[in-house]
C-alpha positions in Angstrom: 128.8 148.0 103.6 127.2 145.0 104.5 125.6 144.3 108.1 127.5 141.9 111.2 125.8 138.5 110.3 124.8 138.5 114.2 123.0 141.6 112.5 121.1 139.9 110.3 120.5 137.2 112.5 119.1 138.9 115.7 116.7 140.8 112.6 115.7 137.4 111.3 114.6 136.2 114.7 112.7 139.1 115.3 110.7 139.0 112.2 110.0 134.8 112.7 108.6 136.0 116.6 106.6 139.4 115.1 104.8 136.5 112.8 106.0 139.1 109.5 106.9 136.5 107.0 105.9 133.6 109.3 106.3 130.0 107.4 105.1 126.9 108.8 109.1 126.0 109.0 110.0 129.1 110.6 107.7 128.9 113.3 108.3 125.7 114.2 112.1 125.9 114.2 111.0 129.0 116.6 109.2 127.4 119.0 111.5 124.0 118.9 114.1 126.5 120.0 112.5 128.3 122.8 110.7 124.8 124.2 112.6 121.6 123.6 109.0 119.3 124.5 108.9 120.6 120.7 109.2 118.2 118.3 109.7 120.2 115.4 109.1 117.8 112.8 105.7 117.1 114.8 104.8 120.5 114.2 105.7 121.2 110.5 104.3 117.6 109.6 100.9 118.5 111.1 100.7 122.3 110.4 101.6 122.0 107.2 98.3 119.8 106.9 96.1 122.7 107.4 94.7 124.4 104.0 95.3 128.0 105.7 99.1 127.0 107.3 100.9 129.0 104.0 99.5 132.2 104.4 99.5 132.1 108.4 101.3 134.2 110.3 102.1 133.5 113.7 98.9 134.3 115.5 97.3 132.2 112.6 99.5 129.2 113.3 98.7 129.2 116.9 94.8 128.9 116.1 95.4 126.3 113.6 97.6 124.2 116.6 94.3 124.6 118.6 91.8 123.7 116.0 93.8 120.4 115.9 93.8 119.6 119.2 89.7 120.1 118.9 89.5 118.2 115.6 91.6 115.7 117.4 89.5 115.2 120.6 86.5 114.8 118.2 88.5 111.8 116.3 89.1 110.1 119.6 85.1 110.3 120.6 84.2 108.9 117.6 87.1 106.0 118.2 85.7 105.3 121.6 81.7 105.2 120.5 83.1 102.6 117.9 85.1 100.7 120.6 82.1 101.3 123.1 79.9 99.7 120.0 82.1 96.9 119.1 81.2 92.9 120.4 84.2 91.6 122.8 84.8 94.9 124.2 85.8 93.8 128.4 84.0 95.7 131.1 87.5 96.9 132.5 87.7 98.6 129.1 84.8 100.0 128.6 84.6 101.4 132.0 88.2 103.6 131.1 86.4 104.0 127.6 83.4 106.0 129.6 85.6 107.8 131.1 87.9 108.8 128.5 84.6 109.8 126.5 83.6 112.6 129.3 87.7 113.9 129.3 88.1 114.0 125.7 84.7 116.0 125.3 86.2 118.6 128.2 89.5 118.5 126.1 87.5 119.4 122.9 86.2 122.4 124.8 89.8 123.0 126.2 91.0 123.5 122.6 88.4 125.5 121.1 88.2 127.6 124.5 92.2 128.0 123.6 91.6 129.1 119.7 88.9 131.7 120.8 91.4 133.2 123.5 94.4 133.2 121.2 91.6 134.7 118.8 91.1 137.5 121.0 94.3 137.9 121.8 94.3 136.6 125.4 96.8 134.5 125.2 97.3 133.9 129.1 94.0 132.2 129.3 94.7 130.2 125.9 97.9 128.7 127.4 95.5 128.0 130.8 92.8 126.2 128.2 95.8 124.3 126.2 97.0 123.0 130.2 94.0 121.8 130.6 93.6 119.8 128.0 97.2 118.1 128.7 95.7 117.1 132.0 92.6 115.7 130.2 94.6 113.6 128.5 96.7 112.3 131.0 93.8 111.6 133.2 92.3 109.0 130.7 95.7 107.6 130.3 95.6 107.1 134.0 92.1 105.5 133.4 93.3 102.9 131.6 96.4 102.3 134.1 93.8 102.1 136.8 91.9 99.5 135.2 94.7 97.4 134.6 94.1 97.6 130.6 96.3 98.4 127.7 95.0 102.3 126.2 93.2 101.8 122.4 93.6 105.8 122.6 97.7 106.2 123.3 98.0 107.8 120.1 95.1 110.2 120.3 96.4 110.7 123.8 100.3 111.4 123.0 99.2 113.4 119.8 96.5 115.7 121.9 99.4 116.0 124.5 102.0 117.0 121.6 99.5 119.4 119.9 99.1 121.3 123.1 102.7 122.1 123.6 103.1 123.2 119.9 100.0 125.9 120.4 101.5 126.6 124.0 104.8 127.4 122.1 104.1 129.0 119.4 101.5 131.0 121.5 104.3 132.1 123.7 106.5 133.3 120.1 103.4 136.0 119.5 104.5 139.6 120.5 
C-alpha cells in the first residue's frame, strides 16, 4: 500500500528543511518558497559556484551564502582602490568612493561575523550580522545618490544585497 502523495510530500519538505539530503536545488527552491526576495535562480547560480556546495547540507549552504557576501565585499574594495587609483576619477566620486570603502569593509565583517554565528549555531545573531550588511550596502548606494553621481559599485551593491537575503533564508530553513 502506497503512502497519500500529500504524504510523501509533507516528508520531502521536511527532509529539504532538516538539511538530510540537502542539494544546492533543493535548498534554494526551499527558501524561494518561504521568502519571495529569493531569487532562486540567483541562489543556485551562485551556490552552485562553491567547490564545497555538493556535499553541503543545509547549515553548510548557509555558511557558503555568507562567505560570498565576505568574498564579495572584498571584490568591491579592491574595485574602489582601482577606481580611487585611476586618472579622471571626479571629486564627487571619489568622495562616495571613500565612503563606500569604510561600509564595504564593515560589510566584510558583517558577513564573516554571520558565517561564524551560523557556525556556531546562533543563528539569531547571524541573521542580525547578514541585516547589517544590507544596510551597509544601501548606505553607499545612498552615497552615491547624495553626491549626485551615477554608482560604479550597483552590481557589487545589488549582489551583496541579494547574497544576504539567500543566507537570511536559507538560515531561517535550519531546524
Amino acid at each position: 500500500m502506497r503512502p497519500p502523495a500529500a504524504l510523501v510530500v509533507v516528508a520531502a519538505v521536511l527532509l529539504v528543511l532538516s538539511g538530510v539530503d540537502a542539494t544546492v536545488e533543493t535548498t534554494c527552491k526551499a527558501a524561494a518558497d518561504e521568502d519571495a526576495h529569493v531569487n532562486y535562480d540567483f541562489c543556485v547560480s551562485e551556490l552552485r559556484k562553491h567547490y564545497q556546495s555538493s556535499d553541503a547540507d543545509t547549515w553548510g549552504l548557509a555558511k557558503i551564502a555568507a562567505n560570498m557576501g565576505v568574498n564579495n565585499a572584498y571584490g568591491a574594495i579592491h574595485d574602489i582602490e582601482r577606481l580611487l587609483a585611476r586618472p579622471g576619477t571626479d571629486a564627487k566620486t571619489k568622495v562616495a568612493l571613500g565612503q563606500c570603502q569604510g561600509l564595504y569593509d564593515n560589510m566584510k565583517f558583517a558577513f564573516a561575523g554571520a558565517y561564524d554565528e551560523i557556525n556556531g549555531r546562533n543563528y539569531a545573531a547571524g541573521k542580525e550580522e547578514v541585516a547589517k550588511a544590507v544596510s551597509l550596502a544601501h548606505q553607499c548606494d545612498d552615497a552615491f545618490v547624495k553626491a549626485a553621481v551615477p554608482s560604479p559599485l550597483k552590481q557589487r551593491s545589488l549582489y551583496s544585497v541579494q547574497t544576504a537575503i539567500v543566507c537570511r533564508a536559507i538560515t531561517n530553513l535550519i531546524k
